[in-house]
C-alpha positions in Angstrom: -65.8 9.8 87.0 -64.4 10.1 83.5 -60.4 9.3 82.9 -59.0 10.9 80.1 -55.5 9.2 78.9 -53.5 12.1 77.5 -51.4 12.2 74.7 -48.8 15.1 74.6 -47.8 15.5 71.2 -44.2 17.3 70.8 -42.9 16.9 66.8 -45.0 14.3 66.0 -44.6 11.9 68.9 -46.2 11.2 72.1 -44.3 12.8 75.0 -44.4 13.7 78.8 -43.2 16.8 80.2 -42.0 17.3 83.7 -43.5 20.3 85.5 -44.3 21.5 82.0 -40.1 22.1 81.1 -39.6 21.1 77.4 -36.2 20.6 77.6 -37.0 17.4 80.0 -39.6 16.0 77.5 -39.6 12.0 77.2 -40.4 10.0 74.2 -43.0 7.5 75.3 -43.6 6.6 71.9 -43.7 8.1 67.2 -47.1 6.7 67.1 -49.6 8.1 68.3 -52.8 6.8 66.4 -51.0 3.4 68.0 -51.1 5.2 71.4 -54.8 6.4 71.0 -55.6 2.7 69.5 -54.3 1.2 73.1 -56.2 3.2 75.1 -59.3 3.3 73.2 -58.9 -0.4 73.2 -58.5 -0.6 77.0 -62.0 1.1 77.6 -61.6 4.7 77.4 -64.3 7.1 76.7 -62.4 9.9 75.8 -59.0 10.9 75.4 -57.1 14.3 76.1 -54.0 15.2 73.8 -52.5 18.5 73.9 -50.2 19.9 70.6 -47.2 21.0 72.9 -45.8 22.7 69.4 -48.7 24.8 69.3 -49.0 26.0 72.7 -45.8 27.2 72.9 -45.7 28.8 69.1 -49.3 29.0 68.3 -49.1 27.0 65.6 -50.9 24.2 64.6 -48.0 21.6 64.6 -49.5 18.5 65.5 -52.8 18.6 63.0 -51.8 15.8 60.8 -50.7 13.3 63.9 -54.4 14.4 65.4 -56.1 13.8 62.0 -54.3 10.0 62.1 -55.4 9.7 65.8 -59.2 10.3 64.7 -59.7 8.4 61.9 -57.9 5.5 64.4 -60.3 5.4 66.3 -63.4 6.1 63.8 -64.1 2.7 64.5 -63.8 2.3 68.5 -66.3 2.3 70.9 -66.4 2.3 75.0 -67.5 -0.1 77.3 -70.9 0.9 76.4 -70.7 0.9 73.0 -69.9 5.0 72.5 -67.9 6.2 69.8 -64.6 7.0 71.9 -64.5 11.3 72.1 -61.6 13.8 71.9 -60.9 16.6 73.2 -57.6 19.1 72.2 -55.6 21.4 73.4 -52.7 23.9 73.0 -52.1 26.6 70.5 -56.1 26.5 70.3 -55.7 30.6 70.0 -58.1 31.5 67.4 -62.0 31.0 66.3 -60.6 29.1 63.0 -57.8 27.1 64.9 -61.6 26.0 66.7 -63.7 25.0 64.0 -60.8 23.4 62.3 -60.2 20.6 65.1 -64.4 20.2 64.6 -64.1 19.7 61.3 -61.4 16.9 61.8 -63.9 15.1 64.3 -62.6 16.0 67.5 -65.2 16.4 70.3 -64.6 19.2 72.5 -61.6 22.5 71.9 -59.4 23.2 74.8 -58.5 27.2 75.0 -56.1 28.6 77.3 -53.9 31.6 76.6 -56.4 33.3 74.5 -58.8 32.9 77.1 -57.0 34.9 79.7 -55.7 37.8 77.1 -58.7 38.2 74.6 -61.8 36.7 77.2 -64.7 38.5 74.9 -63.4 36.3 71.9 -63.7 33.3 73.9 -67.2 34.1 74.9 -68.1 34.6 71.6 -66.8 30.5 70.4 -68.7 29.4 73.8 -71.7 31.0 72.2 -71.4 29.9 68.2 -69.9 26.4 69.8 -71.9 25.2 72.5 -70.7 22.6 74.6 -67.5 22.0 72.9 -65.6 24.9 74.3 -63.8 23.9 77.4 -61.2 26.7 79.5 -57.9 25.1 80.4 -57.0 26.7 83.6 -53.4 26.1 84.4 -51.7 27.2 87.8 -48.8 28.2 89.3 -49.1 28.0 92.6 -53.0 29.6 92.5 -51.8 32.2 89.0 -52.8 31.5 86.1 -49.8 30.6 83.3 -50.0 30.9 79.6 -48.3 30.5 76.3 -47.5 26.6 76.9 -46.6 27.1 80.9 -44.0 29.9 80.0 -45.5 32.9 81.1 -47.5 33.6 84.2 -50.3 36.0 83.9 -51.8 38.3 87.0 -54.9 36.2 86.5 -55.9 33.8 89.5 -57.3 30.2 88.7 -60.3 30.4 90.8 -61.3 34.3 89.7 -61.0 33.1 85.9 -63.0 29.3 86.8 -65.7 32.2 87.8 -65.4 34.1 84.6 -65.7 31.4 82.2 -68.8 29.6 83.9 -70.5 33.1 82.8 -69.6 32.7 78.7 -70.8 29.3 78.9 -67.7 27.3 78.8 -68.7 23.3 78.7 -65.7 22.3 81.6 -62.6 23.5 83.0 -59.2 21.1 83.2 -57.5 22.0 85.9 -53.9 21.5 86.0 -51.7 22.5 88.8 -47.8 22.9 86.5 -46.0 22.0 89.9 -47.7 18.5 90.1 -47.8 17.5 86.1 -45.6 14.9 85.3 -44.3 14.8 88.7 -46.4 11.7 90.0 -46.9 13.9 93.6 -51.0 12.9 93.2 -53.5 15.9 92.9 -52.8 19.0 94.6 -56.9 18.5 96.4 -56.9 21.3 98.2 -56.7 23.7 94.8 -59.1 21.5 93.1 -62.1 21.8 95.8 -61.6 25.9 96.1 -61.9 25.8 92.3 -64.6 23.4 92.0 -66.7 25.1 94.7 -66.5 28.5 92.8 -68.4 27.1 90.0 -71.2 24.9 89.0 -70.1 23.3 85.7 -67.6 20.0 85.4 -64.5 20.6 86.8 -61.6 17.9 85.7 -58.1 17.4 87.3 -54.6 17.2 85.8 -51.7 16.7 86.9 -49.6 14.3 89.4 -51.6 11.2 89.6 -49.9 8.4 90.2 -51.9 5.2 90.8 -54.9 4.4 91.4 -55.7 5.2 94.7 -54.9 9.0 93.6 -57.7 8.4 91.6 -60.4 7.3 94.4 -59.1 10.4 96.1 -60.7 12.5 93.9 -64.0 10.5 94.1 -64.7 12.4 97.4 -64.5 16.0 95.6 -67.3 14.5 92.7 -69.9 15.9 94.5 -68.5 19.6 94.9 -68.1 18.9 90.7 -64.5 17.3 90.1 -66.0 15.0 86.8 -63.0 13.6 85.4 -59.4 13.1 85.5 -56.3 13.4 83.4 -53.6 10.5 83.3 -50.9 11.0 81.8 -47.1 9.9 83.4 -48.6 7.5 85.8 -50.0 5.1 82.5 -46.9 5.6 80.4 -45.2 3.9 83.2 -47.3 1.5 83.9 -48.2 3.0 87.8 -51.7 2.8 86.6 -53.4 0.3 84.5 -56.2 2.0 82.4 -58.4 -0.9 82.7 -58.3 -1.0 86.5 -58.8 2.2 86.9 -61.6 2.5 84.9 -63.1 -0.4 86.6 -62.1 1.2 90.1 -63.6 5.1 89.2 -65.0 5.0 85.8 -69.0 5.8 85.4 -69.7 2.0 85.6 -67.5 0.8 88.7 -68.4 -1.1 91.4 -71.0 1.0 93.6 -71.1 -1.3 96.2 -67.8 -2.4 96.5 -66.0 -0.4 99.6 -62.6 0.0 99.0 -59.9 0.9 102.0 -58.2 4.3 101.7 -57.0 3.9 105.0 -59.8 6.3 107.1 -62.6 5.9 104.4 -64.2 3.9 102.1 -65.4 5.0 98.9 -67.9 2.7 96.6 
């Protein structure tokens, strides 16, 4: 399973919402190349930052700090020697917007509003971009919300996850708003309904906490849950990156069993 450290990026800094409420943004640090440098250095193969500007005005606010972040890490590799890979969202609302986070080096473009209010356009980019569109599908309780959390659409997660697979879409994060930033764990139950309505990766955001959250959501790998977004939980130190990557990451310990209480995972 892939861990993607997020980097929220709110005026220039790294931040972390709670329940996706700008007005309870914290500060976890002004520089975030330094941010992307630390995880990158820790062993991460990708990481996940989000322009929180630009999904709530559309604009690209955040460009320069996610230029600084790539050419930060032009130079860092994984554990197995791969060049660390991005992936960005928020306020990524128009074909443009697209190729312009391409052009700056960044692996894979997240879209979300535009997705649920214009979905031929977003066929279209899954077709002249293959494998670097992904759909951000975030819920409120099972609805889908837009325009940076603040608006929630007559959409349902699972019936879009379905839609998207058509176009061609590469992955869908799933984040469930009422968990994010909460440190509540994964909200399971919503991520196996929407992971067993489609066949390509499913990733999980939102509420993870510690490790253990983490080899949870080994046990919903096979239904297609590939990867998982940290965010809070490393900021805080409830999860240490390198741990966790030892503990769920693609080269952890197979045959080491490790006690969840009624099961053990490897």
């Amino acid at each position: 399973m892939d861990i993607f450290p997020a980097i929220d990026l709110l005026g220039g800094h790294c931040v972390r919402l709670f329940q996706g409420d700008y007005d309870r943004a914290e500060s976890f640090g002004d520089d975030p190349a330094a941010v992307a440098r630390r995880w990158a250095d820790a062993g991460a193969s990708w990481l996940h930052l989000v322009d929180l500007d630009g999904a709530k005005t559309g604009e690209p606010v955040n460009l320069p700090a996610i230029a600084a972040i790539v050419e930060a890490l032009a130079d860092r590799s994984d554990q197995s020697g791969r060049s660390v890979q991005i992936q960005v969202g928020g306020g990524v609302r128009s074909r443009d917007r697209a190729a312009a986070l391409f052009d700056l080096g960044v692996t894979r473009a997240i879209v979300g509003t535009v997705a649920v209010e214009q979905p031929a356009v977003v066929a279209d980019w899954c077709a002249e971009f293959p494998g670097r569109i992904v759909i951000g599908i975030d819920a409120r309780e099972g609805w889908v919300a837009t325009r940076g959390w603040l608006e929630t659409s007559q959409v349902r997660a699972v019936d879009l996850a379905r839609q998207v697979q058509d176009w061609g879409a590469a992955a869908i994060v799933y984040t469930d708003i009422q968990r994010d930033g909460t440190l509540s764990g994964p909200n399971q139950a919503a991520l196996r309904e929407l992971a067993e309505g489609v066949t390509i990766p499913v990733i999980a955001s939102g509420g993870v906490s510690s490790v253990t959250d983490l080899l949870s959501l080994l046990t919903l790998e096979p239904v297609g849950v590939t990867g998982a977004i940290v965010g809070r939980a490393l900021y805080t130190g409830n999860v240490d990156l390198q741990e966790a990557l030892q503990a769920v990451g693609p080269g952890r310990w197979q045959d080491v069993p490790i006690d969840l209480g009624q099961q053990a995972i490897g």
